[in-house]
C-alpha positions as CSV (number, residue, x, y, z in Angstrom):
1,X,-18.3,-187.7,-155.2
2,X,-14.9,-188.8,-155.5
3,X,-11.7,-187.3,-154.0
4,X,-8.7,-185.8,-155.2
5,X,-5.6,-187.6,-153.9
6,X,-2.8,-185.2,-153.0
7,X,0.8,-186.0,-154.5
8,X,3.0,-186.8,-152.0
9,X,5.1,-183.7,-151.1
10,X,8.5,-183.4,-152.0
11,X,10.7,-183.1,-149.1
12,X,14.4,-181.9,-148.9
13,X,15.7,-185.3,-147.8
14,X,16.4,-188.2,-149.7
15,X,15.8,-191.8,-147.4
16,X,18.0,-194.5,-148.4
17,X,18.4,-198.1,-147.0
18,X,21.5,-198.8,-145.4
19,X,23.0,-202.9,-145.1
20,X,25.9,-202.8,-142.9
21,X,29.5,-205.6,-142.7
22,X,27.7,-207.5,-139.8
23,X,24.2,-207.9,-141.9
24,X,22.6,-205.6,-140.1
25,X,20.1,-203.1,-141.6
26,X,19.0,-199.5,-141.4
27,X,15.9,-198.0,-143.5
28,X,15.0,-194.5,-144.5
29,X,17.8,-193.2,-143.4
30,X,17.4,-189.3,-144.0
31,X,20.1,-187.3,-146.0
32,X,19.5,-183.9,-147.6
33,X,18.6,-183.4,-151.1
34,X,21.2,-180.8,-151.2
35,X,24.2,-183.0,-150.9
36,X,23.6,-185.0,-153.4
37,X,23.8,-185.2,-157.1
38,X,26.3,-183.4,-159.6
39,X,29.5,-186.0,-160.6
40,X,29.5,-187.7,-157.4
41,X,25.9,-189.0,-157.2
42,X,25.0,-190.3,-153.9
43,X,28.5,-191.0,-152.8
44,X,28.0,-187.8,-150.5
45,X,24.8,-190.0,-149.1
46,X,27.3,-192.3,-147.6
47,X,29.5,-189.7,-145.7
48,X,26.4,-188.2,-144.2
49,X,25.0,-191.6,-142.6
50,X,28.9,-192.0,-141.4
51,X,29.2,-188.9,-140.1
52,X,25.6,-189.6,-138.3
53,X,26.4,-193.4,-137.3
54,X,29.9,-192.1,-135.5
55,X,28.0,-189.9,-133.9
56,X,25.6,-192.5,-132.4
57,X,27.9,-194.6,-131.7
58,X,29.9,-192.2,-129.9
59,X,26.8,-191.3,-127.5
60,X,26.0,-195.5,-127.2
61,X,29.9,-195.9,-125.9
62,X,30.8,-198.3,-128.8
63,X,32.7,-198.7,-132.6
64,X,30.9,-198.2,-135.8
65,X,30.0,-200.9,-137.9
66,X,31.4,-199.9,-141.3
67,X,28.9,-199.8,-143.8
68,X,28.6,-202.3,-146.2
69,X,25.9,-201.2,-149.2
70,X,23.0,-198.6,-149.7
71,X,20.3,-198.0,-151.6
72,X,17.9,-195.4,-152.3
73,X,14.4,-196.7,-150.3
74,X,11.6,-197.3,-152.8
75,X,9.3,-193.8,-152.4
């Protein structure tokens, strides 16, 4: 007998992919659904993972890397 797959659940975060100025990379990045959307898009996405990425840099002791693109991750 076969199985019903479950649908993945819908969470309240959106993951994007971030590529940052030195070429290094970041995936899934979590940012909640409720940020985002309306006129500016994702362009709230973008102040979230700042916001986090100052914080960790400020806890590893050293500058940010400024971001250089993002997408939304494939789902």
């Amino acid at each position: 007998m076969a199985r019903n797959k479950s649908k993945p659940v819908e969470s309240g975060y959106a993951l994007f992919d971030v590529l940052y100025e030195d070429g290094s990379r970041s995936s899934n990045r979590r940012v909640p659904r409720s940020i985002l959307g309306g006129l500016d898009g994702d362009e709230p996405a973008r102040k979230a993972i700042e916001e986090q990425d100052n914080a960790i840099a400020e806890k590893a002791g050293r500058p940010r890397v400024p971001i250089k693109k993002m997408t939304r991750s494939p789902v």
